[in-house]
mmCIF file of the N, C-alpha and C atoms, coordinates in Angstrom:
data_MODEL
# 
_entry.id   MODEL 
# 
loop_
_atom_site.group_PDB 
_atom_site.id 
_atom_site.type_symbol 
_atom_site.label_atom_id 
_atom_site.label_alt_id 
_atom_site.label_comp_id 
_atom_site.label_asym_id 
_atom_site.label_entity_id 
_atom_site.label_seq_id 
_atom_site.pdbx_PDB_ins_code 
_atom_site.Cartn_x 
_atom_site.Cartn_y 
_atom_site.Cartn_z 
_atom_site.occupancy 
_atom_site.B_iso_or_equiv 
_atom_site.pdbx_formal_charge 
_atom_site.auth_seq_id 
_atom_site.auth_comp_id 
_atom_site.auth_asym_id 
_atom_site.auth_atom_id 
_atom_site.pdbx_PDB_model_num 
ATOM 1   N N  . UNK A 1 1  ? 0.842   -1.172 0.000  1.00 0.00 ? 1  UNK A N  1 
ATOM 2   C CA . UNK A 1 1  ? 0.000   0.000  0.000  1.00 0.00 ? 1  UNK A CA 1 
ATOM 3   C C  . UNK A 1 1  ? 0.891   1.239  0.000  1.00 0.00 ? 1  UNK A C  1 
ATOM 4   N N  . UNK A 1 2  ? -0.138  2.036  -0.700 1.00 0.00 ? 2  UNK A N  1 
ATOM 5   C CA . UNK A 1 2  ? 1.280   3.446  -1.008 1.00 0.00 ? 2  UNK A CA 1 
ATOM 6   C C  . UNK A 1 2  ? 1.277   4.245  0.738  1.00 0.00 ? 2  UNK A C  1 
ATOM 7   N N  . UNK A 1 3  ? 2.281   4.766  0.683  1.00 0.00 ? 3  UNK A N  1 
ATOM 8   C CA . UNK A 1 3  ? 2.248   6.123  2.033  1.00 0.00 ? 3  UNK A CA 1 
ATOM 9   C C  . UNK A 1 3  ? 0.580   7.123  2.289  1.00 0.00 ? 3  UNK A C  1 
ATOM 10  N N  . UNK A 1 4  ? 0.757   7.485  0.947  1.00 0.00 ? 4  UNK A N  1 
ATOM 11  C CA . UNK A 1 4  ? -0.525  8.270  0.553  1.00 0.00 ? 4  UNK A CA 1 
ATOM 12  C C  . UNK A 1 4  ? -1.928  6.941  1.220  1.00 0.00 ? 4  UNK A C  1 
ATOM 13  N N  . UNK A 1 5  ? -1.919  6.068  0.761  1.00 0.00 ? 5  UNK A N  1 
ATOM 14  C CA . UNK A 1 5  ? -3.159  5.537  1.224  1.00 0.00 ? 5  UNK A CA 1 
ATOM 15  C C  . UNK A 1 5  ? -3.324  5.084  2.809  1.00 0.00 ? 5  UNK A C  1 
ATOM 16  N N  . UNK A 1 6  ? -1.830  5.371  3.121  1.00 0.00 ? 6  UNK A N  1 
ATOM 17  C CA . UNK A 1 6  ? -1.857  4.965  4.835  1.00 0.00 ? 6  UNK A CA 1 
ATOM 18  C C  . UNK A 1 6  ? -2.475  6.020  5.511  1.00 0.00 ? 6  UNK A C  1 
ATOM 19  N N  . UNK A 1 7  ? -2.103  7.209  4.755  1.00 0.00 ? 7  UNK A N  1 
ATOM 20  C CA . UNK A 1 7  ? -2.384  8.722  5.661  1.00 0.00 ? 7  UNK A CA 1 
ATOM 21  C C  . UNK A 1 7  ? -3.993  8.591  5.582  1.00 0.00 ? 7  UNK A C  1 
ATOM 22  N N  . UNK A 1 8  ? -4.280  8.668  4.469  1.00 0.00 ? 8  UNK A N  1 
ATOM 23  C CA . UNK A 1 8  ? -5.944  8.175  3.919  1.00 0.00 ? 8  UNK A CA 1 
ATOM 24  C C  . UNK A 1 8  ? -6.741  7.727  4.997  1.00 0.00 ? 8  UNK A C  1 
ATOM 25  N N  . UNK A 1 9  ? -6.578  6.289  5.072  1.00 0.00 ? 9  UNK A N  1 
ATOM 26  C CA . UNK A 1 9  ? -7.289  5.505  6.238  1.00 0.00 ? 9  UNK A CA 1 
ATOM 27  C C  . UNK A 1 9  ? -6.736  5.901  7.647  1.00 0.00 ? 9  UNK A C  1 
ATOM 28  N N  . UNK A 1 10 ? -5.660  6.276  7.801  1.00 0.00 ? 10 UNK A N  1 
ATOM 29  C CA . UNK A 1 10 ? -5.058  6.474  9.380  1.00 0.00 ? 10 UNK A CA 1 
ATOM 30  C C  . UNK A 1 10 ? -6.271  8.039  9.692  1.00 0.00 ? 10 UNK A C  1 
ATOM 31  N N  . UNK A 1 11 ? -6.385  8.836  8.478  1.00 0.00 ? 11 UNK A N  1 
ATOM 32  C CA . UNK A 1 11 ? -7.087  9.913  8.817  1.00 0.00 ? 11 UNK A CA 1 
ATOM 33  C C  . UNK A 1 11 ? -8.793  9.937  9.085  1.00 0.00 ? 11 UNK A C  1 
ATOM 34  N N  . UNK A 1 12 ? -8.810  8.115  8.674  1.00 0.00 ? 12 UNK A N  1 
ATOM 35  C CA . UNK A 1 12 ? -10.656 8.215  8.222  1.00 0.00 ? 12 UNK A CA 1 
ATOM 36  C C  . UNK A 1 12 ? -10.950 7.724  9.498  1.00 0.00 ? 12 UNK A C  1 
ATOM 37  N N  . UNK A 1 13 ? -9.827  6.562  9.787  1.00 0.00 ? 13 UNK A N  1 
ATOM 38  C CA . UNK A 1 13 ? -9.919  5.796  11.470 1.00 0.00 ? 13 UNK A CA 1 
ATOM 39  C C  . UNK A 1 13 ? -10.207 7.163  12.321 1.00 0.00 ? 13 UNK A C  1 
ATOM 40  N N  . UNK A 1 14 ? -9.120  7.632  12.838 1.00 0.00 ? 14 UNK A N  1 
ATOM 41  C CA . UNK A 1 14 ? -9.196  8.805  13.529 1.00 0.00 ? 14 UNK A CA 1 
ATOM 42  C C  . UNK A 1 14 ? -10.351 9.972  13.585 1.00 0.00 ? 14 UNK A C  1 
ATOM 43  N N  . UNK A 1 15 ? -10.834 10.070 12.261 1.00 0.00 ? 15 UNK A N  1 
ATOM 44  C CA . UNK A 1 15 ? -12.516 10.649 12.287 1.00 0.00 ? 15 UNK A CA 1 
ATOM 45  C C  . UNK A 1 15 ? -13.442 10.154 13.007 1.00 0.00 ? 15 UNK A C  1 
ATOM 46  N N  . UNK A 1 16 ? -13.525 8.632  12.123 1.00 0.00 ? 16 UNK A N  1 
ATOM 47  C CA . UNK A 1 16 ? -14.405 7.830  12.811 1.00 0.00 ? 16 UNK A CA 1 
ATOM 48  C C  . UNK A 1 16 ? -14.671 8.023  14.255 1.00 0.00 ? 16 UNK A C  1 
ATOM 49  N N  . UNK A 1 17 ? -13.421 7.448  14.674 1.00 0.00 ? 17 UNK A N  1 
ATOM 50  C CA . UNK A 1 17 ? -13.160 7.627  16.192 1.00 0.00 ? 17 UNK A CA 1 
ATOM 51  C C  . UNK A 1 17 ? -13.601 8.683  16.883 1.00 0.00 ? 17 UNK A C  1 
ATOM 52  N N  . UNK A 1 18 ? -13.334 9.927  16.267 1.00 0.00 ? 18 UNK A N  1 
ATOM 53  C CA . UNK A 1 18 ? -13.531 11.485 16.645 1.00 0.00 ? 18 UNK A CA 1 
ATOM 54  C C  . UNK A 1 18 ? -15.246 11.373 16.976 1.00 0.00 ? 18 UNK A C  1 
ATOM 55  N N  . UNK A 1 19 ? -15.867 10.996 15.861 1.00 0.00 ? 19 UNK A N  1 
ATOM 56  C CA . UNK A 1 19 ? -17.423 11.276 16.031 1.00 0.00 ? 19 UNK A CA 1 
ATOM 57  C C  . UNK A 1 19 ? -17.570 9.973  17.093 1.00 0.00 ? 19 UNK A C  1 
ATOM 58  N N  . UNK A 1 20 ? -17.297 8.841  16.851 1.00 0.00 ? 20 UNK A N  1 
ATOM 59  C CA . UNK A 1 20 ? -17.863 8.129  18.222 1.00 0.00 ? 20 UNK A CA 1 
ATOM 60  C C  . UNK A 1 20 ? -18.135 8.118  19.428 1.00 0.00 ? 20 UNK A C  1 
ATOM 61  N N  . UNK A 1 21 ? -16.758 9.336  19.666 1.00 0.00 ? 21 UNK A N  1 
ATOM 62  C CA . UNK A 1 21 ? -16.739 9.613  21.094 1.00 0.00 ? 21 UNK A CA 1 
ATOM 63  C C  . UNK A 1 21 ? -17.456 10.772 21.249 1.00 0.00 ? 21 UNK A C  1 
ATOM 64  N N  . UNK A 1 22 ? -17.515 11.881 20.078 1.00 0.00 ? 22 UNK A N  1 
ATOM 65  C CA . UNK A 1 22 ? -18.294 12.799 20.520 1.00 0.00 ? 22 UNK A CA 1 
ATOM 66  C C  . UNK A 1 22 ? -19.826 12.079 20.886 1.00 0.00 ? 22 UNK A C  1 
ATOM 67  N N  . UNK A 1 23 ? -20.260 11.496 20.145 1.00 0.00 ? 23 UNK A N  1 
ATOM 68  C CA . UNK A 1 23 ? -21.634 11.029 19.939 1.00 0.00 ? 23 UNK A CA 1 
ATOM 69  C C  . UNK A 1 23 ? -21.987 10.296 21.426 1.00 0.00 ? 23 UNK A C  1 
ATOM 70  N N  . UNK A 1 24 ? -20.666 9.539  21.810 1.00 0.00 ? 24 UNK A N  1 
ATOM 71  C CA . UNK A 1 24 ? -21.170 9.023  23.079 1.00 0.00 ? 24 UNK A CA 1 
ATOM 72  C C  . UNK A 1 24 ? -21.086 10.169 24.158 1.00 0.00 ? 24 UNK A C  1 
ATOM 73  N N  . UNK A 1 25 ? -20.123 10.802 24.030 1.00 0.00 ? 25 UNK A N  1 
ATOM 74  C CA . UNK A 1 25 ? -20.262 11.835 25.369 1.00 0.00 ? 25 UNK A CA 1 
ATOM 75  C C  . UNK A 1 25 ? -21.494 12.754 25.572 1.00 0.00 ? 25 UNK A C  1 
ATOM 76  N N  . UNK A 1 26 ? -22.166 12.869 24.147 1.00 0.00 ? 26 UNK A N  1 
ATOM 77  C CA . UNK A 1 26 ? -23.203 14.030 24.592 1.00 0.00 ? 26 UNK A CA 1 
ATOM 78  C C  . UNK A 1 26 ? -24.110 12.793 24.711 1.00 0.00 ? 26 UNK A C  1 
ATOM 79  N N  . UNK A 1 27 ? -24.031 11.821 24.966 1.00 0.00 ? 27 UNK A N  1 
ATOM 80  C CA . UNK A 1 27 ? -25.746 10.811 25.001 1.00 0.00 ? 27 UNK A CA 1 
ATOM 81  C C  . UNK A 1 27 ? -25.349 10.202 26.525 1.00 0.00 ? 27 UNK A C  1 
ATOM 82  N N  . UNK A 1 28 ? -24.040 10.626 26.621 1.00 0.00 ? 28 UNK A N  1 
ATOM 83  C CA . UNK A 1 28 ? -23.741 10.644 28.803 1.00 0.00 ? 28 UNK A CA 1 
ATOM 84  C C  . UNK A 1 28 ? -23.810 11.418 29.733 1.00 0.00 ? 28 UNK A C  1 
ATOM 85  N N  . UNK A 1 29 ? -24.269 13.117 28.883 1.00 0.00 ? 29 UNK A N  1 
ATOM 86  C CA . UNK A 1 29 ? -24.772 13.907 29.617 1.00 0.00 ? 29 UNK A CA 1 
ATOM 87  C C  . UNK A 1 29 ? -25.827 13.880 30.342 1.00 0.00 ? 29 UNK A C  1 
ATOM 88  N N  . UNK A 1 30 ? -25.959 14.131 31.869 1.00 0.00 ? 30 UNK A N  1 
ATOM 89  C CA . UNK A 1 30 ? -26.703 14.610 32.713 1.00 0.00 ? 30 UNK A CA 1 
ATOM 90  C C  . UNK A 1 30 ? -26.887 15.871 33.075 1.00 0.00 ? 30 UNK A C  1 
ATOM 91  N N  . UNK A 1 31 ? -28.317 16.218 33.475 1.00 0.00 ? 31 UNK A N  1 
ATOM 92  C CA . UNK A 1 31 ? -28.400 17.408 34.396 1.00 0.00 ? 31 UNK A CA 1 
ATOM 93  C C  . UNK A 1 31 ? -29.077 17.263 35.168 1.00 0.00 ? 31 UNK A C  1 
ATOM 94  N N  . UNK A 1 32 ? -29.000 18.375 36.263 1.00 0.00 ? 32 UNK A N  1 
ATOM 95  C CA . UNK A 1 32 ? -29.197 18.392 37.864 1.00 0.00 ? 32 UNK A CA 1 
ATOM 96  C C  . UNK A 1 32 ? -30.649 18.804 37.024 1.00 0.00 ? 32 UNK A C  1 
ATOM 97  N N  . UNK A 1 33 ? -31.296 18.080 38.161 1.00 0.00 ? 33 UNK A N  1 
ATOM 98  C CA . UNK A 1 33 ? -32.760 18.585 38.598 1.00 0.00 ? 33 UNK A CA 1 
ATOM 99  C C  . UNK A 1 33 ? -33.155 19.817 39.600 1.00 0.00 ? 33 UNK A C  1 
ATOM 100 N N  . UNK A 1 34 ? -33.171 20.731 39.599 1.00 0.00 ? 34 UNK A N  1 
ATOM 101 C CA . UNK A 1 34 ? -33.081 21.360 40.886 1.00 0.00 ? 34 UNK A CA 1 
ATOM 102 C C  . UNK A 1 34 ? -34.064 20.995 42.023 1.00 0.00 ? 34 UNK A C  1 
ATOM 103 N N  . UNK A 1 35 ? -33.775 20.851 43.450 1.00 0.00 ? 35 UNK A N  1 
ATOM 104 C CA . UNK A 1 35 ? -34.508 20.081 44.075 1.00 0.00 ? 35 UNK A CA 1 
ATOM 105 C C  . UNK A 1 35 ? -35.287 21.503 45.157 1.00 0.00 ? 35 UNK A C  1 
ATOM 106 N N  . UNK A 1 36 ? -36.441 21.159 45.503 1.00 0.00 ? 36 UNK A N  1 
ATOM 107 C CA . UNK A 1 36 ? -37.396 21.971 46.621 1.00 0.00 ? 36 UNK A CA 1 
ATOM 108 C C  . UNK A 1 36 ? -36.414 22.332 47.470 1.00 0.00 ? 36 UNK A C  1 
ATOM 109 N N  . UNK A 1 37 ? -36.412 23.239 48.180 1.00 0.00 ? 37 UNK A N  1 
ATOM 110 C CA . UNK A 1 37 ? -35.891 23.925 49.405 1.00 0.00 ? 37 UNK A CA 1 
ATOM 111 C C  . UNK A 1 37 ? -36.676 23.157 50.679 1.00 0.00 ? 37 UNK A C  1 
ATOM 112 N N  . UNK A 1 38 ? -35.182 21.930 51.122 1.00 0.00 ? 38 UNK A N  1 
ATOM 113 C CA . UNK A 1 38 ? -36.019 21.639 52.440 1.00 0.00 ? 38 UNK A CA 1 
ATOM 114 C C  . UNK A 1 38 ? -36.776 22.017 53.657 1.00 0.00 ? 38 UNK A C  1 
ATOM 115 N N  . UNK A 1 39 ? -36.595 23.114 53.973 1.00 0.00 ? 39 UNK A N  1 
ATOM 116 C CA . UNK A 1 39 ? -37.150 23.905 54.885 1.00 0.00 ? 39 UNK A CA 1 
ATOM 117 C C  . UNK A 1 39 ? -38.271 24.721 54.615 1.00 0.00 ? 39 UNK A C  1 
ATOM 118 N N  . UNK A 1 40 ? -39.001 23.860 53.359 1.00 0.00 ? 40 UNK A N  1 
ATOM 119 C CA . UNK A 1 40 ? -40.002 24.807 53.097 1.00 0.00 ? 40 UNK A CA 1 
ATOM 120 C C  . UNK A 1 40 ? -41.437 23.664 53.191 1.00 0.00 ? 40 UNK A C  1 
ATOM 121 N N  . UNK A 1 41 ? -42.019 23.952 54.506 1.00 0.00 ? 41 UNK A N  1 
ATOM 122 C CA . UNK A 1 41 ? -43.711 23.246 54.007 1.00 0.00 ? 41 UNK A CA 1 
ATOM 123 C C  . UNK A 1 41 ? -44.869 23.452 53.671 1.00 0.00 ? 41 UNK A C  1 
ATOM 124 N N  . UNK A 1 42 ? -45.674 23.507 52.549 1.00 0.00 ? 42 UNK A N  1 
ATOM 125 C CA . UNK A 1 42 ? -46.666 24.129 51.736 1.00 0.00 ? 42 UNK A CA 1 
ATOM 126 C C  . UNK A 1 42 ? -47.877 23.451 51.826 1.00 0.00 ? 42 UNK A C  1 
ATOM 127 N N  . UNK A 1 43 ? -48.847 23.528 52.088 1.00 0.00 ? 43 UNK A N  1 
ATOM 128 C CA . UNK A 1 43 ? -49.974 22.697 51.906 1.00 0.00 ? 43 UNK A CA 1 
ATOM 129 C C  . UNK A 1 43 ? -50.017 22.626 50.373 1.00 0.00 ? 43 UNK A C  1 
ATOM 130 N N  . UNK A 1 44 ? -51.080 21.185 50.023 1.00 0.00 ? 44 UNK A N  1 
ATOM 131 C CA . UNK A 1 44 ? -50.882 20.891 48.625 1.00 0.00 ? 44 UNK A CA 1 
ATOM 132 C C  . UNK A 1 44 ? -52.505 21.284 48.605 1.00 0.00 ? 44 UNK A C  1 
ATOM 133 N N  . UNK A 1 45 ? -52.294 22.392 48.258 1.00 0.00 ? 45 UNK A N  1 
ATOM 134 C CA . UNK A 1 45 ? -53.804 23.784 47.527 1.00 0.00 ? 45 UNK A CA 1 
ATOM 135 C C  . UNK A 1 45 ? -53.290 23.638 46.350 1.00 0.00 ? 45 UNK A C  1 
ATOM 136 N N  . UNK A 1 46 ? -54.378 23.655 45.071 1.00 0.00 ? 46 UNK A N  1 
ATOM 137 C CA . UNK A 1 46 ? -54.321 24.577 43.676 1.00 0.00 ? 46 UNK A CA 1 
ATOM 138 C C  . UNK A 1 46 ? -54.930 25.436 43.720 1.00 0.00 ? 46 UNK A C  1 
ATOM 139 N N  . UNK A 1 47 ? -54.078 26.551 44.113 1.00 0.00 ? 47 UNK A N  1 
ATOM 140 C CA . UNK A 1 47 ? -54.387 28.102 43.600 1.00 0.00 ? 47 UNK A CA 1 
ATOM 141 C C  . UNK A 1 47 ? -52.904 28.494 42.903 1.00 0.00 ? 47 UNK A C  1 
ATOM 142 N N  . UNK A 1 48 ? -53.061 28.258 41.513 1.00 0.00 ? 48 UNK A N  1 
ATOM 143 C CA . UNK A 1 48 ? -51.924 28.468 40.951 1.00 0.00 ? 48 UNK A CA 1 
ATOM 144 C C  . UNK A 1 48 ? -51.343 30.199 41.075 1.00 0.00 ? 48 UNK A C  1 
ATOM 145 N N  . UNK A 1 49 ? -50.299 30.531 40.787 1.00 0.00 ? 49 UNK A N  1 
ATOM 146 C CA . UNK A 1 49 ? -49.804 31.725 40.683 1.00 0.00 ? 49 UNK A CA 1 
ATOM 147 C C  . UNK A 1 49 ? -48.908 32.151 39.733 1.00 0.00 ? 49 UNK A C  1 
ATOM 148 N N  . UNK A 1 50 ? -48.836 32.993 39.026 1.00 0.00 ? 50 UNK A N  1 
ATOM 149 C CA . UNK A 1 50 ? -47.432 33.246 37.798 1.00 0.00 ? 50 UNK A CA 1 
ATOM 150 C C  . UNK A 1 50 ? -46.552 34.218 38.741 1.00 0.00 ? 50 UNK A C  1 
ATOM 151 N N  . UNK A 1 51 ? -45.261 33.897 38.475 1.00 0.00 ? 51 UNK A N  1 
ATOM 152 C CA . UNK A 1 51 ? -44.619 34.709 39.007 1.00 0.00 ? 51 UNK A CA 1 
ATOM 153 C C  . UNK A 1 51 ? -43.730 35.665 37.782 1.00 0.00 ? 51 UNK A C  1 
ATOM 154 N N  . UNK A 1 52 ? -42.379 36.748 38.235 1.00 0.00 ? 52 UNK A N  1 
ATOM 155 C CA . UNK A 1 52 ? -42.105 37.831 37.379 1.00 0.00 ? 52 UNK A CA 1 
ATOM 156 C C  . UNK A 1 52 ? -40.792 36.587 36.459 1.00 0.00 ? 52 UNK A C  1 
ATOM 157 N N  . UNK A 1 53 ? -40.742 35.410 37.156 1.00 0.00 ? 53 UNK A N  1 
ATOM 158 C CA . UNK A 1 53 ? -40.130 34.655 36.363 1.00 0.00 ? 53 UNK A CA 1 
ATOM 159 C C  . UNK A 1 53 ? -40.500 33.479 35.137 1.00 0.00 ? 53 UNK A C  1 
ATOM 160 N N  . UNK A 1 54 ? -42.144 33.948 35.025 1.00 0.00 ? 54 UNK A N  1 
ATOM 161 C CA . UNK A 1 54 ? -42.819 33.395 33.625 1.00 0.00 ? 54 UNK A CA 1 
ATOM 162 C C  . UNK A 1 54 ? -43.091 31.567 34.344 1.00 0.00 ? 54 UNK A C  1 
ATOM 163 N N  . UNK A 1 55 ? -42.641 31.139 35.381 1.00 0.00 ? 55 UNK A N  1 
ATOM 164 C CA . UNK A 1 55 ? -42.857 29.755 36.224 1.00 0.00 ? 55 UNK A CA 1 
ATOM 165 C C  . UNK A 1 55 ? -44.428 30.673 37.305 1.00 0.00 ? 55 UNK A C  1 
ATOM 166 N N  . UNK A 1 56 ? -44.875 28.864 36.374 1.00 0.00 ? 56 UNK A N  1 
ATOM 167 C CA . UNK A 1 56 ? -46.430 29.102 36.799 1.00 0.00 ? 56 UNK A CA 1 
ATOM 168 C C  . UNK A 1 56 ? -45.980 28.051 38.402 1.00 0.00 ? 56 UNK A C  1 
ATOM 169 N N  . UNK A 1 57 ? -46.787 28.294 39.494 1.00 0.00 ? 57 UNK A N  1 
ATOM 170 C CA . UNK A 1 57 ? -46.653 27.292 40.609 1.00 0.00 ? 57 UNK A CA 1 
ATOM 171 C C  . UNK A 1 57 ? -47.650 27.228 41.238 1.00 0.00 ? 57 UNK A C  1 
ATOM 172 N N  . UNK A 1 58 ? -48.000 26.066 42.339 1.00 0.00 ? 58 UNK A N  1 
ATOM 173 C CA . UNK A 1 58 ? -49.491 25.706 42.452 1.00 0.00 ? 58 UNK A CA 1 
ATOM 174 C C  . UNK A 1 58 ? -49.790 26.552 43.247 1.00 0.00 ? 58 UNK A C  1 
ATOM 175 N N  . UNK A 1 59 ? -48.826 27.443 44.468 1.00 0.00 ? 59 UNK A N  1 
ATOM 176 C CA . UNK A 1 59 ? -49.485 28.347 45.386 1.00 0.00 ? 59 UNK A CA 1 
ATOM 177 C C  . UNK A 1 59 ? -48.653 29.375 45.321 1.00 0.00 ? 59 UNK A C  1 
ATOM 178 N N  . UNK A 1 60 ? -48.865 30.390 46.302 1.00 0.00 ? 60 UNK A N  1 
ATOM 179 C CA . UNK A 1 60 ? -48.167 31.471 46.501 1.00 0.00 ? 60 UNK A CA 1 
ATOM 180 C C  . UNK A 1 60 ? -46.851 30.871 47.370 1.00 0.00 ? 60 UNK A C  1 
ATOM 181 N N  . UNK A 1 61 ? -47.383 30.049 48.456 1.00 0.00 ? 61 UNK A N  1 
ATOM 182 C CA . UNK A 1 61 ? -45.998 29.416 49.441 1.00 0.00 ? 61 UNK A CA 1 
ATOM 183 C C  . UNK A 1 61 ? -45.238 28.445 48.915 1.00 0.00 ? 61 UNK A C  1 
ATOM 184 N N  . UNK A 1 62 ? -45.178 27.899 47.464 1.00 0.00 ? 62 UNK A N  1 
ATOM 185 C CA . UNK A 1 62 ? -44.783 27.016 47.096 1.00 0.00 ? 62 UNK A CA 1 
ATOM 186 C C  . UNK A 1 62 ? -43.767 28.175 46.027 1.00 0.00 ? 62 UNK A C  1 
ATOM 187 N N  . UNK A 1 63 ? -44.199 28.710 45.458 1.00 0.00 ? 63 UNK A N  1 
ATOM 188 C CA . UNK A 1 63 ? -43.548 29.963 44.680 1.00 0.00 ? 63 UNK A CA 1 
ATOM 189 C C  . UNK A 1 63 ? -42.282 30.669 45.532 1.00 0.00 ? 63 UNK A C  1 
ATOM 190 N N  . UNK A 1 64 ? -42.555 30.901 47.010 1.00 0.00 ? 64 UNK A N  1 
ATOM 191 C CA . UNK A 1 64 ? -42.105 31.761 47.706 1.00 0.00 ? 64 UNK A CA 1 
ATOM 192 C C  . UNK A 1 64 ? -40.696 30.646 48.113 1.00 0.00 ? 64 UNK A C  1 
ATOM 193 N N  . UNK A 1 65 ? -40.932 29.442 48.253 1.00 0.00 ? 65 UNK A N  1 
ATOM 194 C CA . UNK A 1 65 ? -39.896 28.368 48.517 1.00 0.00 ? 65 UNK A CA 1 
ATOM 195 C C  . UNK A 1 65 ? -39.133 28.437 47.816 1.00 0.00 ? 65 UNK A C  1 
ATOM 196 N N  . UNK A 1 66 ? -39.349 28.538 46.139 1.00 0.00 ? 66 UNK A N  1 
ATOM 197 C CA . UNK A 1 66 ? -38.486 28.648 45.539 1.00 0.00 ? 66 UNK A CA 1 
ATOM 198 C C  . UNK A 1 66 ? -37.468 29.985 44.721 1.00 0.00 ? 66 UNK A C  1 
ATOM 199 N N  . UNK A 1 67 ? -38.107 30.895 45.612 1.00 0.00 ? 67 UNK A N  1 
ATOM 200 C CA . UNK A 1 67 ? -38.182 32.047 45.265 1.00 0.00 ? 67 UNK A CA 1 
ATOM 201 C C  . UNK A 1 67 ? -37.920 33.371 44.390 1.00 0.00 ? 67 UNK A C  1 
ATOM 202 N N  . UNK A 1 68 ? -39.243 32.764 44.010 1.00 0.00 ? 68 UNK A N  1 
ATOM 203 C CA . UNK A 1 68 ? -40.006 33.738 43.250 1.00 0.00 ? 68 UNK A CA 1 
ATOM 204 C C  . UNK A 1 68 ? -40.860 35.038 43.540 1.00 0.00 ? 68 UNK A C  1 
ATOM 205 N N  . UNK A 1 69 ? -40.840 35.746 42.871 1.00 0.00 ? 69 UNK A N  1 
ATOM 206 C CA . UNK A 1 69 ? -40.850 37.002 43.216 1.00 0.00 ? 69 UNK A CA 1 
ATOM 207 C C  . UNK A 1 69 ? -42.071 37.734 42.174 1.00 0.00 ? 69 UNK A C  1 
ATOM 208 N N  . UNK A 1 70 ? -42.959 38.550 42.686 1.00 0.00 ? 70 UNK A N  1 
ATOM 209 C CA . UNK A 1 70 ? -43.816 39.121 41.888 1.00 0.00 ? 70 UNK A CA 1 
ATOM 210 C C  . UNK A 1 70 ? -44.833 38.466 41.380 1.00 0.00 ? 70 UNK A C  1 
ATOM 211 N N  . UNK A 1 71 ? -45.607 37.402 42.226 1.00 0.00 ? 71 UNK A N  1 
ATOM 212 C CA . UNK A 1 71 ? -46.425 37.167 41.602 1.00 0.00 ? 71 UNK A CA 1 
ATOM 213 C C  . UNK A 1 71 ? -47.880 37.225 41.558 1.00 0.00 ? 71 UNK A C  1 
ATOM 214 N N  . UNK A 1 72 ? -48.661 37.097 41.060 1.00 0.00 ? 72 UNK A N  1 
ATOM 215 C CA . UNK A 1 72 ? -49.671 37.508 40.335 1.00 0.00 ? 72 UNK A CA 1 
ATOM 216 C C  . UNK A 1 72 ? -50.974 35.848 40.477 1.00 0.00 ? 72 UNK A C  1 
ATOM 217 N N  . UNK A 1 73 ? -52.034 36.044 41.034 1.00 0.00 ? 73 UNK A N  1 
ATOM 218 C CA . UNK A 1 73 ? -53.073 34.822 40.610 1.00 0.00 ? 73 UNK A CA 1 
ATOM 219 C C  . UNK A 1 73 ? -52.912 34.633 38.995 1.00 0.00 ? 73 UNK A C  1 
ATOM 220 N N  . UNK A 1 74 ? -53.186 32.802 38.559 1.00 0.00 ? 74 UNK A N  1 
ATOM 221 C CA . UNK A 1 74 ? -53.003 32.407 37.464 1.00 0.00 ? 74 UNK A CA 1 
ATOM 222 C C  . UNK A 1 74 ? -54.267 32.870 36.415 1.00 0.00 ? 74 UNK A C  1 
ATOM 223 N N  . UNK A 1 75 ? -55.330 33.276 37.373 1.00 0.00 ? 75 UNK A N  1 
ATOM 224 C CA . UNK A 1 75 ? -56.155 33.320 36.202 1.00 0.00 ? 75 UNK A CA 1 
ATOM 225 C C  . UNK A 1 75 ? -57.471 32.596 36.733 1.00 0.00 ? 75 UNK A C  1 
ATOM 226 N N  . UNK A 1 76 ? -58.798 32.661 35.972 1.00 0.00 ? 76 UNK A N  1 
ATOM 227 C CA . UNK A 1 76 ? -59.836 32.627 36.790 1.00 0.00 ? 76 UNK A CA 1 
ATOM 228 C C  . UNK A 1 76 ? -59.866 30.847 37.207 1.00 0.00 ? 76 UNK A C  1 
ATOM 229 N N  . UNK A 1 77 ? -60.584 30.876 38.093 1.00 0.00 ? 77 UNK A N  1 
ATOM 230 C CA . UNK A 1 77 ? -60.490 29.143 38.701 1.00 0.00 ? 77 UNK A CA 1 
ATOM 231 C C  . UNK A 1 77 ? -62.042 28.589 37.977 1.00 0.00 ? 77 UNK A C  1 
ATOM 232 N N  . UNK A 1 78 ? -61.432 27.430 37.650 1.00 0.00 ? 78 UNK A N  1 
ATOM 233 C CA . UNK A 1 78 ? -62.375 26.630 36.539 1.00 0.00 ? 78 UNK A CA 1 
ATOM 234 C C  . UNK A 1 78 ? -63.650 26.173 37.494 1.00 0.00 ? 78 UNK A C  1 
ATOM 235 N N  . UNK A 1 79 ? -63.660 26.468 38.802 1.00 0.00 ? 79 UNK A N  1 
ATOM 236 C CA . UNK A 1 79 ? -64.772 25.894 39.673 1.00 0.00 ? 79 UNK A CA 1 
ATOM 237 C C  . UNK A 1 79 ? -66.068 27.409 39.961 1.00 0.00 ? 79 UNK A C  1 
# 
């Protein structure tokens, strides 16, 4: 085999390779969930609320746990 055709395949291996690993590393990404603020206890009411951060939440004290700021009733209650 010529020089030229070694560089060839030594360069196609090495691609190959290149995308495999990319492909596996982004399909091993995780992300954090962000978790409730333990020190916070809410009764489980639906009276939803929007807050100034566009996150709708089921109460005002459940909003305030995570805190949010500015918010506003969701809108009229279906009852």
């Amino acid at each position: 085999m010529k020089r030229s055709n070694w560089i060839r395949a030594l360069f196609a291996v090495v691609a190959l390779a290149a995308i495999v690993v990319g492909a596996a590393a982004t399909v091993n990404q995780t992300y954090a969930k962000p978790s409730k603020p333990s020190n916070c206890y809410c009764p489980m009411v639906w009276d939803p609320v929007v807050c100034s951060n566009g996150h709708v939440y089921s109460n005002l004290c459940v909003a305030h746990c995570w805190g949010a700021t500015g918010c506003k009733p969701a809108g009229p209650r279906p009852w």
